[in-house]
N, C-alpha and C positions, 0 to 999 in steps of 0.2 A: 713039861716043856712050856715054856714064856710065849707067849704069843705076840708080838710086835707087829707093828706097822713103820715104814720109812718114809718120808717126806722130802725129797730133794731140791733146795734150794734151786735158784738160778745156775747153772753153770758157769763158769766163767772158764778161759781158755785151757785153763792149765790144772782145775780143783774144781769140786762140786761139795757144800757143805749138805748132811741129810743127817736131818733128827730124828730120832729114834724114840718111837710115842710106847707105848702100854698101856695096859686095860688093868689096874690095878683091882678096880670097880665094875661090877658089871655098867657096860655101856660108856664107862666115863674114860677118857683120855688122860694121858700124860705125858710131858716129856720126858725121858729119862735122862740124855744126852743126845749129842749132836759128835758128829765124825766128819771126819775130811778122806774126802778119795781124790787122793790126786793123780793126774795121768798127760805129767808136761811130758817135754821131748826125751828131758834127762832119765824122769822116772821110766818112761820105757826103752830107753836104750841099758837101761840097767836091766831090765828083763832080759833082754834081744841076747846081750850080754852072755847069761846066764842060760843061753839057748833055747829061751821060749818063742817061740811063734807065735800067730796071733790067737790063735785058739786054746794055747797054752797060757797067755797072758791073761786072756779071759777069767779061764779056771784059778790062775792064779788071783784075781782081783775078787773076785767070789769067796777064796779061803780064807782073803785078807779081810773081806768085810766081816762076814761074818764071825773071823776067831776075835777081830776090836769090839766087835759087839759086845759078845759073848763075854772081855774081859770086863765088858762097863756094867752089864746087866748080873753077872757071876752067876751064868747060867746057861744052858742050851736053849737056843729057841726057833721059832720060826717065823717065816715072812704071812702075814695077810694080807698084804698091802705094800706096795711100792718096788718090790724087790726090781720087776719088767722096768719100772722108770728109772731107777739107777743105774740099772749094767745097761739099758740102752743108752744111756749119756755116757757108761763108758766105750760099751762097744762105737761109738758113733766120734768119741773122741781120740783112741787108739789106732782105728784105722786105717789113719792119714799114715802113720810109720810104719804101717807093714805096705 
């Protein structure tokens, strides 16, 4: 299993860009790719939608990160780092619609 770490840009109202580093090297960094999570008014009324709640929406934003990962990395892996600061910029930006 890939060990990664996320780094999440600035948020902005509607998207959060977060790079996706790796330890190819013992100790040395890299970026492998960068992802967009976005979470305007439209992306969660398509949830809402689809009758997720917010705690639903969550676990759904969790599956979604991690399976775009996984398609970029072509692997399973796990968080060391950053996982808490993305879903709290999501949890803190979804909120408002429920």
């Amino acid at each position: 299993m890939k060990e990664i770490k996320l780094v999440p840009d600035i948020p902005f109202a509607h998207k959060v860009d977060v790079a996706v580093i790796d330890f190819p090297e013992e100790g040395k960094e890299r970026q492998r790719c960068k992802i967009t999570v976005e979470y305007s008014k439209f992306d969660v009324s398509q949830l809402q939608k689809g009758g997720l709640d917010y705690k639903g929406a969550l676990d759904w934003y969790e599956k979604r990160i991690y399976n775009v990962v996984k398609y970029h990395i072509s692997q399973d892996w796990e968080c060391v780092s950053g996982w808490e600061d993305v879903m709290g910029i999501v949890r803190e930006k979804i909120k408002e619609y429920y």
